[in-house]
TIDRENDREN-625588 format. One line per field, with one value per residue (C-alpha): residue number from 1; residue in three letters; x, z, y. Coordinates in nm, 3 decimals. Layout:
// TIDRENDREN-625588
n (NUM ...)
res (ALA ...)
xx (X ...)
zz (Z ...)
yy (Y ...)
END
This chain:
// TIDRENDREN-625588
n (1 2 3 4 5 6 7 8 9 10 11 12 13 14 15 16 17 18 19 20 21 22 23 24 25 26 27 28 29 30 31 32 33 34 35 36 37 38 39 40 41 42 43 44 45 46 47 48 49 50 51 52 53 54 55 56 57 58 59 60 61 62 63 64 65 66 67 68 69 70 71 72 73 74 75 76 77 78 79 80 81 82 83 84 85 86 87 88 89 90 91 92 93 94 95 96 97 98 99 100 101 102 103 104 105 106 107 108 109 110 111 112 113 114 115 116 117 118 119 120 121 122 123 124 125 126 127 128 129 130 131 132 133 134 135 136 137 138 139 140 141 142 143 144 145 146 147 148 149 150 151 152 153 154 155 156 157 158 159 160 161 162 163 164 165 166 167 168 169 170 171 172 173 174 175 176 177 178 179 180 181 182 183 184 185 186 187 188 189 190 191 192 193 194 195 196 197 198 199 200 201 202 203 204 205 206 207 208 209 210 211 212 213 214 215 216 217 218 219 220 221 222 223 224 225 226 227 228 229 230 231 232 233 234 235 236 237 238 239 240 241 242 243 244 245 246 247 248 249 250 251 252 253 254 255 256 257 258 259 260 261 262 263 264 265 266 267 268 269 270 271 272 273 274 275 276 277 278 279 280 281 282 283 284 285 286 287 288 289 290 291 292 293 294 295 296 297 298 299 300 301 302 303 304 305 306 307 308 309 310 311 312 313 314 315 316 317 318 319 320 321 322 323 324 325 326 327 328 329 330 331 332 333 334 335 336 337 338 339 340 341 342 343 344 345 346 347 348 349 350 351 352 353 354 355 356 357 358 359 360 361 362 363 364 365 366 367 368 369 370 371 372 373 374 375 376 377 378 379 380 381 382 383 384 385 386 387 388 389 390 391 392 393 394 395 396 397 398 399 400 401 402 403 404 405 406 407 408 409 410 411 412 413 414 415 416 417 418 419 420 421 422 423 424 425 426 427 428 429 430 431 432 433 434 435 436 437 438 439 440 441 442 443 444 445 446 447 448 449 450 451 452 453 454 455 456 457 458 459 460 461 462 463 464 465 466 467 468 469 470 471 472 473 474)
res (UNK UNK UNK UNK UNK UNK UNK UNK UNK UNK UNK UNK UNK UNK UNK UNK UNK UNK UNK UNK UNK UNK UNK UNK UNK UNK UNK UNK UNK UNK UNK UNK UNK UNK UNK UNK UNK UNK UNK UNK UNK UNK UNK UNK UNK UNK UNK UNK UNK UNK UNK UNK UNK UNK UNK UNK UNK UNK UNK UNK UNK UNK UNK UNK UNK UNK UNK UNK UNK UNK UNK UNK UNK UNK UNK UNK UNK UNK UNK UNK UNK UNK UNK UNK UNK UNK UNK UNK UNK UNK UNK UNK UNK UNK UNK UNK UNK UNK UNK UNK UNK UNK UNK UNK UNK UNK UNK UNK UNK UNK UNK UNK UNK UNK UNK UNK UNK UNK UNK UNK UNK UNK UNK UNK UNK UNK UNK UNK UNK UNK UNK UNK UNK UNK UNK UNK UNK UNK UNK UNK UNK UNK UNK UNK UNK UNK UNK UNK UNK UNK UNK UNK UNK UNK UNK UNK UNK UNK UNK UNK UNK UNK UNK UNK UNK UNK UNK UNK UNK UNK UNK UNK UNK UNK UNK UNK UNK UNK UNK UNK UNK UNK UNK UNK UNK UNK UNK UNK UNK UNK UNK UNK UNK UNK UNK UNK UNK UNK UNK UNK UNK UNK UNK UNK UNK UNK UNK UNK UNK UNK UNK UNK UNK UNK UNK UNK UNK UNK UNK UNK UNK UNK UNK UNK UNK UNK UNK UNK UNK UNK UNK UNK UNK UNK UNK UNK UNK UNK UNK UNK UNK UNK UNK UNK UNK UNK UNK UNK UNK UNK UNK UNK UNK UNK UNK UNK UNK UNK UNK UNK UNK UNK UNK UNK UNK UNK UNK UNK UNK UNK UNK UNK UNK UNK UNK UNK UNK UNK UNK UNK UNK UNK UNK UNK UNK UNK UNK UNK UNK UNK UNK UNK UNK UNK UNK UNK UNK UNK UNK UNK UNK UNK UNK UNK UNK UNK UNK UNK UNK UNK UNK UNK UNK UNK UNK UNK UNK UNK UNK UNK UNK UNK UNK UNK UNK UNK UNK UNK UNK UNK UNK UNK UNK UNK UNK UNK UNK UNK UNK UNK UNK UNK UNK UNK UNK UNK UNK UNK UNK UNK UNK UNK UNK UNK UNK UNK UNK UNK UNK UNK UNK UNK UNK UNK UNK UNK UNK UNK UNK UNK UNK UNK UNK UNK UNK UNK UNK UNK UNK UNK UNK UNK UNK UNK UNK UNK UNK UNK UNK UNK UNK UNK UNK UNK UNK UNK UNK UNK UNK UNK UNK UNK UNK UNK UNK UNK UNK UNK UNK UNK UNK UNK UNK UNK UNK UNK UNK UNK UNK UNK UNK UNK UNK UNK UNK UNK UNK UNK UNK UNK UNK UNK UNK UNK UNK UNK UNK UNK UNK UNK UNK UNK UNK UNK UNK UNK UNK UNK UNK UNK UNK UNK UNK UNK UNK UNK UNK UNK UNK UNK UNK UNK UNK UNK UNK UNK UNK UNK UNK UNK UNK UNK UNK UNK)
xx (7.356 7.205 6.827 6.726 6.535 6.205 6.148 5.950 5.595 5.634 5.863 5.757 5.981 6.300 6.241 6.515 6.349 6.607 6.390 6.459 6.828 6.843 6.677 6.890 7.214 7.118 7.146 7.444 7.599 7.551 7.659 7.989 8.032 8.065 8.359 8.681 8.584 8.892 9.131 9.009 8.954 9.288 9.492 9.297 9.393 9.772 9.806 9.686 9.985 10.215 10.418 10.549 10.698 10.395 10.187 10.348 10.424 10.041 9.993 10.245 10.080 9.719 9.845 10.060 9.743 9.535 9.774 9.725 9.372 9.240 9.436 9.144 8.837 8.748 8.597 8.331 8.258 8.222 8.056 7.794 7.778 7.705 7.484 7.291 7.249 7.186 6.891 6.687 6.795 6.587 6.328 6.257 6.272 6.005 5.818 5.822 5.750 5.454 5.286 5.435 5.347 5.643 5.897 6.229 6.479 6.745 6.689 6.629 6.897 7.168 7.332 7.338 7.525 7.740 7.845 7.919 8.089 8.310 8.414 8.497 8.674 8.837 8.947 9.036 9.346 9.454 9.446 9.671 9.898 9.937 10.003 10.242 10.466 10.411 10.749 10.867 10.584 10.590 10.992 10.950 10.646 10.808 11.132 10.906 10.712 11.075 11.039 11.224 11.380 11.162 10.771 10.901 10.954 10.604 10.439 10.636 10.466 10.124 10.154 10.258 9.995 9.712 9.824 9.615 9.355 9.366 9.176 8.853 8.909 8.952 8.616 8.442 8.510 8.303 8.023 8.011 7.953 7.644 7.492 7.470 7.425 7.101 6.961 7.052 7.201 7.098 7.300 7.574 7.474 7.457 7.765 8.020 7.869 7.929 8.245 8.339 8.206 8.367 8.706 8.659 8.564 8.846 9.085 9.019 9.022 9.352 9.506 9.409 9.297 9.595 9.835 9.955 10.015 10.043 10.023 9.678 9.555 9.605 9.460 9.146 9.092 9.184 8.914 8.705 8.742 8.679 8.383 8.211 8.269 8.094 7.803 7.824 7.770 7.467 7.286 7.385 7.200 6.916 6.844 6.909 6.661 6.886 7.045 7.457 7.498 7.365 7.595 7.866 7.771 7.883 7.771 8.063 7.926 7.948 8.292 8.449 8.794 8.560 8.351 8.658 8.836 8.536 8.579 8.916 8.795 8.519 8.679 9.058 9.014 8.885 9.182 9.418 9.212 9.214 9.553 9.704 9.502 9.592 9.977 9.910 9.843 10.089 10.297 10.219 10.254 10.636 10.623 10.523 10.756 11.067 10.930 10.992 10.792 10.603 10.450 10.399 10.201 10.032 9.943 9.792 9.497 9.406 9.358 9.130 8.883 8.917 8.857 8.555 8.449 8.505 8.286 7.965 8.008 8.042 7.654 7.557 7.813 7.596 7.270 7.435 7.610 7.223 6.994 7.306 7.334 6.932 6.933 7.167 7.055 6.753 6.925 6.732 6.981 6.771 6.658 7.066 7.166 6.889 7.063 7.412 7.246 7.031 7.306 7.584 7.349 7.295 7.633 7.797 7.532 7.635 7.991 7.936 7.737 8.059 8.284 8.082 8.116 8.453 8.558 8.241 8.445 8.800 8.923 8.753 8.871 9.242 9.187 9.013 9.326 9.612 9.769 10.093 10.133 10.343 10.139 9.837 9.990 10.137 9.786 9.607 9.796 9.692 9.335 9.179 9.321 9.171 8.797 8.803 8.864 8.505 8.428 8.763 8.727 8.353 8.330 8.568 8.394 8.040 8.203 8.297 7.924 7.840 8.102 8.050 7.694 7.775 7.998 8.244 8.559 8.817 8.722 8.794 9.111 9.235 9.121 9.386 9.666 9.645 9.633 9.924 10.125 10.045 9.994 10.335 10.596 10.370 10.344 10.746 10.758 10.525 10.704 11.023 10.922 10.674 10.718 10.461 10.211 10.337 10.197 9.839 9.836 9.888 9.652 9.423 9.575 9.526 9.117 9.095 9.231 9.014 8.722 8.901 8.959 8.662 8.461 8.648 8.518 8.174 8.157 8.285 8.011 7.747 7.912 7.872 7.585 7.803 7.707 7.645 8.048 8.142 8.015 8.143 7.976 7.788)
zz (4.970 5.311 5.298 5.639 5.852 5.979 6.374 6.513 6.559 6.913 6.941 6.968 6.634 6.714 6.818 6.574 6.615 6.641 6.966 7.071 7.032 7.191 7.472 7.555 7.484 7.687 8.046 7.991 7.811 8.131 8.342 8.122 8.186 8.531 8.495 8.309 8.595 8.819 8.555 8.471 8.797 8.901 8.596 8.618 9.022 8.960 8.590 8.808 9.045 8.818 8.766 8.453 8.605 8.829 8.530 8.291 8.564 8.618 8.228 8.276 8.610 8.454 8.125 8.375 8.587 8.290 8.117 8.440 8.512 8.169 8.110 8.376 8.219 8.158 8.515 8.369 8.086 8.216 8.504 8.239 7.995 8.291 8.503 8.177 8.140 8.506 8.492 8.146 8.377 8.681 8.487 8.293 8.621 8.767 8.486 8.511 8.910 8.870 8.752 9.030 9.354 9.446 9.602 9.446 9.724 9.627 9.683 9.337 9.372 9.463 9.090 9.068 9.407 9.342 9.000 9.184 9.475 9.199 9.047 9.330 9.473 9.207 9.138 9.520 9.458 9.134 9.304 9.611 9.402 9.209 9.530 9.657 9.308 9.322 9.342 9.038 8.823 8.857 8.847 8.541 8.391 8.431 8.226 7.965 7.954 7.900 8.202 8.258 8.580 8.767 8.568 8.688 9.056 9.034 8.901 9.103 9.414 9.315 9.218 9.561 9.666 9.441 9.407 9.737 9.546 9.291 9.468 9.472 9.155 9.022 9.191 9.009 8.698 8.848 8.980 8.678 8.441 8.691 8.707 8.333 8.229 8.461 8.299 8.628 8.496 8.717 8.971 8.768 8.742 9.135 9.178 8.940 9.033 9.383 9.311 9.130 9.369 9.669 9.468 9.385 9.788 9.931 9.661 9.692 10.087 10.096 9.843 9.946 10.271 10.400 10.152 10.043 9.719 9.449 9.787 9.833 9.491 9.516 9.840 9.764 9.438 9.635 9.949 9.682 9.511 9.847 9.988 9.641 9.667 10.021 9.833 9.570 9.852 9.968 9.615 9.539 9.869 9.794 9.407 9.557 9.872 10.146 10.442 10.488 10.677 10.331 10.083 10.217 10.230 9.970 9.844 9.763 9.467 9.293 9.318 9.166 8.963 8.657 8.727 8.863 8.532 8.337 8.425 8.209 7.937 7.822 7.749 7.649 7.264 7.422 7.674 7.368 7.167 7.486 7.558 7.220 7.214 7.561 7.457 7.170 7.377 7.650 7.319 7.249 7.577 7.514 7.194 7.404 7.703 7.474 7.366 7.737 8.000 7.789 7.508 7.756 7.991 7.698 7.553 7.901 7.864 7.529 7.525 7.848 7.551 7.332 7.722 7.765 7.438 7.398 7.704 7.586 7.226 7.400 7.491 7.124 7.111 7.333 7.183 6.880 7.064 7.270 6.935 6.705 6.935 6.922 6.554 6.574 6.825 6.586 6.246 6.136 5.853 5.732 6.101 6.148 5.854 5.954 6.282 6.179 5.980 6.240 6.509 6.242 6.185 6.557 6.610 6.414 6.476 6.860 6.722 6.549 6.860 7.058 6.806 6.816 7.187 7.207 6.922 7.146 7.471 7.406 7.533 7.874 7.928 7.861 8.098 8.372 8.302 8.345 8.467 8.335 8.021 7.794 7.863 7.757 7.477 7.276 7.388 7.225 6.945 6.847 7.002 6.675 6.653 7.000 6.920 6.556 6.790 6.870 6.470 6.374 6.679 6.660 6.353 6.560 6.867 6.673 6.462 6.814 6.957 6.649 6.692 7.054 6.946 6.740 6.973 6.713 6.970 6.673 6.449 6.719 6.821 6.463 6.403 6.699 6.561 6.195 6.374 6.598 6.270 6.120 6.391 6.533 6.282 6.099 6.417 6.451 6.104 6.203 6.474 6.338 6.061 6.227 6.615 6.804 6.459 6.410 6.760 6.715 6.352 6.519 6.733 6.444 6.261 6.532 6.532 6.195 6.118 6.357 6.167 5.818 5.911 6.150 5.852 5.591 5.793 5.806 5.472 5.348 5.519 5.405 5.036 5.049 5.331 5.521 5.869 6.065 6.012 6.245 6.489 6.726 6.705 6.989)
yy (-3.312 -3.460 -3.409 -3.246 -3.470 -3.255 -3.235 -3.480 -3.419 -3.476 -3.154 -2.818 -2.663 -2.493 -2.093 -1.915 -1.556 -1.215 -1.195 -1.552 -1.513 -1.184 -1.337 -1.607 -1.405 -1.099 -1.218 -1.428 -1.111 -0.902 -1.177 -1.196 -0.828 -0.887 -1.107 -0.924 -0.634 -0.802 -0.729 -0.398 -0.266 -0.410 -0.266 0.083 0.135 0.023 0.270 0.549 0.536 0.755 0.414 0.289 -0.048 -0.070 -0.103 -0.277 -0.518 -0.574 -0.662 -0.931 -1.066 -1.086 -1.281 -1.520 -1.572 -1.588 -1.859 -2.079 -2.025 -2.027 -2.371 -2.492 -2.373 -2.729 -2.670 -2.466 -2.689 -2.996 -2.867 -2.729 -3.022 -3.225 -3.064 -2.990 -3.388 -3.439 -3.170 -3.376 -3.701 -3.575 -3.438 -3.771 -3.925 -3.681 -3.766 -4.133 -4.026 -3.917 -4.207 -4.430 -4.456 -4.567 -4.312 -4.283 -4.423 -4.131 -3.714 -3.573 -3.313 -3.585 -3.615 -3.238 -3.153 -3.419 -3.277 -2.958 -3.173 -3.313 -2.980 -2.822 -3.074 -3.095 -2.734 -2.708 -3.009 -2.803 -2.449 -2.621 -2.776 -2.394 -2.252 -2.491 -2.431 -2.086 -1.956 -2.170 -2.090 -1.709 -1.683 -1.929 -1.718 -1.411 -1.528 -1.655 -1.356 -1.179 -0.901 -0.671 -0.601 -0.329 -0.464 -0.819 -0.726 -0.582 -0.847 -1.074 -0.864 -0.838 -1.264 -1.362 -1.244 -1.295 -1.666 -1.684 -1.654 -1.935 -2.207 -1.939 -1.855 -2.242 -2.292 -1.989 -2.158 -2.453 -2.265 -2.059 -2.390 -2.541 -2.226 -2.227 -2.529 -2.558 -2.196 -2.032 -1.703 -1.464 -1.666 -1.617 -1.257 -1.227 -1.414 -1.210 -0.894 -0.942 -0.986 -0.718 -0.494 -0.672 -0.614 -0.231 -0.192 -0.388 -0.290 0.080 0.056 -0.132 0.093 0.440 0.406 0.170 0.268 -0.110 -0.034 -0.324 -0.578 -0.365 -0.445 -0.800 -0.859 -0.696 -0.939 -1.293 -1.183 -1.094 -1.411 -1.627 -1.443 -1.491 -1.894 -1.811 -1.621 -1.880 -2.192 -2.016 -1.986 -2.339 -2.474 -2.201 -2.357 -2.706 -2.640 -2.838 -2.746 -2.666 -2.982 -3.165 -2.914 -3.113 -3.433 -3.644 -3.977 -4.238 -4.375 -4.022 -4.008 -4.315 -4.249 -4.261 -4.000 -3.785 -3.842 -3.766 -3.368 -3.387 -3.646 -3.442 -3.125 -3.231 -3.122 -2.749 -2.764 -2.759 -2.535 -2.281 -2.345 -2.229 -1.930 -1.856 -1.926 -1.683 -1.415 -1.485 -1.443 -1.119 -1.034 -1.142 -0.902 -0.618 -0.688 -0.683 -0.356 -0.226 -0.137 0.169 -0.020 -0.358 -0.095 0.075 -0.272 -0.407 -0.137 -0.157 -0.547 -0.483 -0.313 -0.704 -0.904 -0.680 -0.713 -1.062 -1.133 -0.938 -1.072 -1.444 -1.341 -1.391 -1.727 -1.890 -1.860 -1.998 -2.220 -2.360 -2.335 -2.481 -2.747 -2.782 -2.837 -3.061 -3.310 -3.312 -3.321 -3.015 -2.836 -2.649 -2.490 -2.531 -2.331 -2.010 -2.023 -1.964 -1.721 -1.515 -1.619 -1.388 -1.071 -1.036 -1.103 -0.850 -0.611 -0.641 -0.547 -0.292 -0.111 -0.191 -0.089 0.252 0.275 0.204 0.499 0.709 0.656 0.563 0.878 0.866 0.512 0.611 0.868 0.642 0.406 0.576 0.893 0.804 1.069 0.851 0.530 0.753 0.911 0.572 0.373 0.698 0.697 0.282 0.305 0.301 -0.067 -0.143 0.028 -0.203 -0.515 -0.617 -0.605 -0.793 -1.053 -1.107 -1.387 -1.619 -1.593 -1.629 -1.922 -2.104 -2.084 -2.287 -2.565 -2.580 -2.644 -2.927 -3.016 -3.066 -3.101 -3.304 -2.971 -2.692 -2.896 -2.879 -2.542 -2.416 -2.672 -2.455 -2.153 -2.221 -2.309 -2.039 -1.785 -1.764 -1.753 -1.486 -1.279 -1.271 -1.144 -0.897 -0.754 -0.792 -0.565 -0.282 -0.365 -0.198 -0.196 -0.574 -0.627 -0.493 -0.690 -0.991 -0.957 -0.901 -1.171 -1.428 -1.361 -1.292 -1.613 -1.802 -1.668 -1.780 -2.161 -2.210 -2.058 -2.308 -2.617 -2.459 -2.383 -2.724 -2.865 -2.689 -2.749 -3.075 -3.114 -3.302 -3.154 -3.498 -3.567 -3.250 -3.416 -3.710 -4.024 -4.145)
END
């Protein structure tokens, strides 16, 4: 077994308190909260118009979107990874600053507005390129997605226009990542919130008050979207201290094809990791859509309980994810192994409180969701499955803080490559045997086994204290 390698003396030791944890995963968890609020607020507005179609229609729009979008989240990574870097690069140089007279011929902030520059650049060409194939990729999504006539129209409505939205929401993903990766959570915090409660405003005005129906819905999401790039602009030129003239100035030798291509490099082994999960549940989305429109309708509001859930557990995933990834860069095990630890109490203990809340306030929620009565009464009838989500889901979500840390990308690739194998032909059988039931155990299957084969590389490692060889070599 590897012998741990103690901290350097020069080091302050790593902080692996409950408190410490808690600390770091508590404003990112409220930030998170902020962000599946679209969805939810969107799904809740169209299940209350006394429409089947309508709904079931939105559940196939928002796993569409969410199969595009999420297939672009490198945005956020990279833009955290390297804005992260760019931060200890400025500070070093501040240090070595100090004790020279001599002033530094480039603006510190330079490297990290360029890194933003980049992104959103970036996401802009891949939202405009989405728009301009829009009608393809929804009449192809749809077909995949198996719609049925009348929930396909609907979707088909609410996408065209929505899809206005893309660009802003492309960026998101790009401010999102900076903001992190530099500690700035509160910006996130300021920046999802505002949008959430742009989208309830608009969306509620353009509904109610103008009567636009599904059209209304849409529309108040996409302005929501683009005025919270706007608010997001202003905080980036706030933390960066420069004008607007210098926001969008940009310095040629910051965007060479290298440093453009170096958004996808770094994150390719998550892209197919988060593209097979996201193909998972576009899968089950199938599942529920050659149910018909009842069960696909019912289905779209209890999987808003595992998107909520997932983003407050995520809270935890980081902290494991920064003080994994701590331990690591020093090759402290034995400070590695109490965080996985510590990291997995405080996760599951956050699980079980949602679990609690969910069984608490499951009936409320149905009620807040829908007013269709046979939506309500088949989603009532499987909630239980929905309120156990958080405790089935939360070991795969814990599990991929700790890789990230290690930033084990070859193991989290090949993690999703078993699961794919083994996911889908399992989740036919499923459904083929118990249909509705075979849905909601596949979803459980698909995080359950997550946990199982993340956990099996974990373990092996520890078995044979073979942690260095999770991780790429530099």
């Amino acid at each position: 077994m590897t012998v741990a390698t103690p901290p350097s003396n020069a080091m302050p030791p790593i902080d692996t308190r409950y408190t410490r944890i808690i600390a770091i995963a508590l404003p990112v968890l409220l930030a998170n909260l902020a962000m599946p609020l679209q969805s939810v607020i969107d799904t809740a507005i169209v299940g209350n118009m006394n429409d089947t179609a309508k709904l079931a229609g939105m559940g196939l729009a928002i796993q569409l979107l969410s199969l595009l979008l999420v297939s672009f989240n490198f945005l956020q990574y990279a833009s955290s990874g390297l804005s992260a870097q760019a931060l200890g690069q400025l500070a070093n140089h501040a240090d070595d600053s100090a004790s020279n007279t001599t002033k530094p011929s480039n603006p510190l902030p330079s490297p990290l507005l360029s890194i933003l520059q980049r992104a959103l650049l970036l996401a802009f060409g891949i939202g405009a390129i989405l728009l301009l194939a829009k009608p393809w990729l929804i009449d192809f999504g749809l077909q995949a997605l198996s719609a049925n006539p009348n929930s396909g129209q609907a979707a088909k409505t609410y996408l065209d226009v929505r899809f206005w939205g893309v660009i802003a929401e492309l960026m998101n993903f790009a401010f999102i990542g900076w903001f992190a990766g530099q500690g700035k959570t509160r910006y996130m915090l300021y920046q999802q919130g505002f949008i959430a409660i742009l989208n309830i405003i608009l969306t509620l005005f353009f509904v109610f008050g103008l009567n636009m129906g599904l059209v209304g819905v849409a529309l108040g999401t996409a302005i929501a979207f683009w005025l919270g790039v706007l608010l997001a602009l202003w905080l980036s030129r706030r933390h960066l201290q420069i004008s607007w003239a210098a926001l969008f100035q940009a310095d040629r030798q910051h965007f060479t094809k290298n440093k453009m291509l170096r958004l996808f490099s770094l994150n390719k082994d998550i892209f197919i990791r988060t593209l097979i999960l996201t193909l998972s549940f576009a899968w089950i989305t199938r599942l529920s859509a050659q149910s018909g429109d009842v069960i696909l309708a019912a289905n779209a509001i209890l999987l808003q309980v595992l998107s909520i859930s997932a983003f407050a557990l995520d809270g935890v995933a980081v902290s494991a994810e920064t003080l994994s990834g701590q331990a690591a860069g020093r090759r402290d095990w034995v400070r590695f192994r109490i965080i996985v630890k510590r990291t997995g109490v405080v996760s599951y203990g956050l699980a079980l409180m949602l679990s609690a809340i969910w069984w608490l306030g499951m009936p409320t929620y149905l009620q807040f969701m829908t007013n269709i009565d046979s939506v309500f009464t088949l989603a009532y009838d499987y909630h239980l499955y929905a309120v156990l989500l958080p405790l089935v889901g939360v070991g795969a979500y814990w599990l991929d803080g700790i890789f990230f840390g290690l930033t084990a990308g070859s193991v989290i690739r090949n993690a999703a490559l078993i699961l794919a194998v083994i996911f889908f032909p399992l989740s036919w059988m499923l459904y083929q045997q118990w249909d509705m039931t075979g849905i909601w155990l596949s979803v459980w299957c698909l995080l359950l086994l997550r946990l199982i084969i993340l956990g099996g590389f974990l373990y092996h490692a520890h078995q044979t204290g073979s942690y260095e060889k999770l991780q790429p070599e530099h």
